[in-house]
N, C-alpha and C positions, 0 to 999 in steps of 0.2 A: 090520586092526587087531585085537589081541587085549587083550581082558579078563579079567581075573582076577577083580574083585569088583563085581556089578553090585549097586545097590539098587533094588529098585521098589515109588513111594509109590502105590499101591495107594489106588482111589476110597471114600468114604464109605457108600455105599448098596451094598446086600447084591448087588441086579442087578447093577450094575455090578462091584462088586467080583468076581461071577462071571464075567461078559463078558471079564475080563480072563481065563483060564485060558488061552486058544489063543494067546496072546502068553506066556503063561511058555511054555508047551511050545515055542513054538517058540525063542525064546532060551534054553532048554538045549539043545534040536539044535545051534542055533550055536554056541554055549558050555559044551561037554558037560564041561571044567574047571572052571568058574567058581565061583562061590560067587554064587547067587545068593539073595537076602535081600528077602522084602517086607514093607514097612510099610504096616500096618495099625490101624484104631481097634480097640479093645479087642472092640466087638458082630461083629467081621469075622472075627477069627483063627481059630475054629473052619471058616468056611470054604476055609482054606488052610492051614492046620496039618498036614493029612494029604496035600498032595500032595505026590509023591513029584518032583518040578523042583525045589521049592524048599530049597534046606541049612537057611533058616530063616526063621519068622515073627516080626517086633517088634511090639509095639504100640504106634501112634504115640500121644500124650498128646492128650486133646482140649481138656481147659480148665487156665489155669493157667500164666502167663507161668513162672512157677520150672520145671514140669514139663518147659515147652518144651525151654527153655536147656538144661537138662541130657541130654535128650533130642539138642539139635541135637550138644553135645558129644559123645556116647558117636557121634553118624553119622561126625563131623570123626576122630575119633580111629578108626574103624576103615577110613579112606581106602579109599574106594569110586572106584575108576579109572572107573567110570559112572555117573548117576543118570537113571532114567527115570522120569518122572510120566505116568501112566496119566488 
């Protein structure tokens, strides 16, 4: 099966958020097309901002039902044919 835009919602805590790194690289080897995107809480982004797997880092909203919603729209609206939670 071939993907074109994966999302991955990327853990809360800094460790974990790191542990994730060998699971991006390997889903760009399998997906050396893709458009791969992680979301992340705003204290996270600088630690995946600069790898070079990912097209691009979001910041996921942490408080704030209006933030949310608008947040879940902008995910709905750029149809992510995968979503993976880390």
């Amino acid at each position: 099966m071939s993907f074109h835009r994966i999302l991955l919602l990327n853990r809360n805590h800094i460790g974990d958020c790191l542990f994730t790194t060998p699971a991006i690289r390997v889903l760009r080897s399998a997906y050396p097309e893709a458009v791969l995107v992680a979301a992340v809480p705003s204290v996270n982004h600088d630690l995946l901002a600069s790898n070079p797997c990912l097209s691009e880092v979001l910041i996921r909203p942490q408080r704030g039902t209006g933030a949310h919603l608008r947040w879940l729209r902008e995910i709905r609206r750029r149809r992510f044919d995968l979503v993976i939670s880390f």
